[in-house]
C-alpha positions in Angstrom: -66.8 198.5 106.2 -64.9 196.2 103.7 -65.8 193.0 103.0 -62.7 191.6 104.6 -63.6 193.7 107.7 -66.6 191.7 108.0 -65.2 188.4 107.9 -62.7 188.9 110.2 -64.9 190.6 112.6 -67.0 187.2 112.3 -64.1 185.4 112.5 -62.6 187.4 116.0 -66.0 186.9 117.2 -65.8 183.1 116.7 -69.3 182.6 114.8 -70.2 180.6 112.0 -71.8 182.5 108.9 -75.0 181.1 109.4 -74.8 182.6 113.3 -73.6 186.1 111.7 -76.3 185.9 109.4 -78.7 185.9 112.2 -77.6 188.5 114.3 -77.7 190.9 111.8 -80.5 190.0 110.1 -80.0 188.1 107.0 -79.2 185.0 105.2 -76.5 182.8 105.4 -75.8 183.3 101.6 -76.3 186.8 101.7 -73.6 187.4 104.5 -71.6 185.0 102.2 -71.6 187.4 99.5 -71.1 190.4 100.9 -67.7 188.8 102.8 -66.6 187.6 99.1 -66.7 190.9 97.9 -69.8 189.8 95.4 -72.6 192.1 96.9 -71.6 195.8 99.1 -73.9 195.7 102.2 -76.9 198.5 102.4 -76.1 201.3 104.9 -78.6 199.3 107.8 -76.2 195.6 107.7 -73.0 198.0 108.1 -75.3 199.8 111.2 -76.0 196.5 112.5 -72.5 195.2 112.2 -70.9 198.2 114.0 -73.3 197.4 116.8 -72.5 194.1 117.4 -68.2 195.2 117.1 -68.8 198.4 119.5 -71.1 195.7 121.9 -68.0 193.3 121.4 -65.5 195.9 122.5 -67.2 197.2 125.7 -66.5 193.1 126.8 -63.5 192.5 126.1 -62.8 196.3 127.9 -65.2 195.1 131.0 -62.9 191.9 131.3 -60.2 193.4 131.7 
């Protein structure tokens, strides 16, 4: 997962960083550095974000 990837799956979520940050388990300033490219996330953020996109898609499917 890209950093760009991140942020917009943050963004399509509608949460702040700090938010972000929480659900997966880590600062505020770490998210932010990851999403500006500055720092690649470790192989358990990119588990934890895939959770929360894969959790994300089964809602918008059940809604429909």
């Amino acid at each position: 997962m890209k950093h760009q990837e991140i942020k917009n799956l943050r963004k399509a979520l509608g949460l702040r960083q700090p938010k972000m940050a929480e659900k997966i388990g880590i600062s505020a300033e770490h998210l932010s550095r990851i999403e500006n490219g500055h720092h690649k996330p470790g192989t358990l953020i990119i588990r934890r974000l895939a959770e929360i996109q894969r959790r994300n898609r089964r809602k918008l499917e059940e809604a429909k």
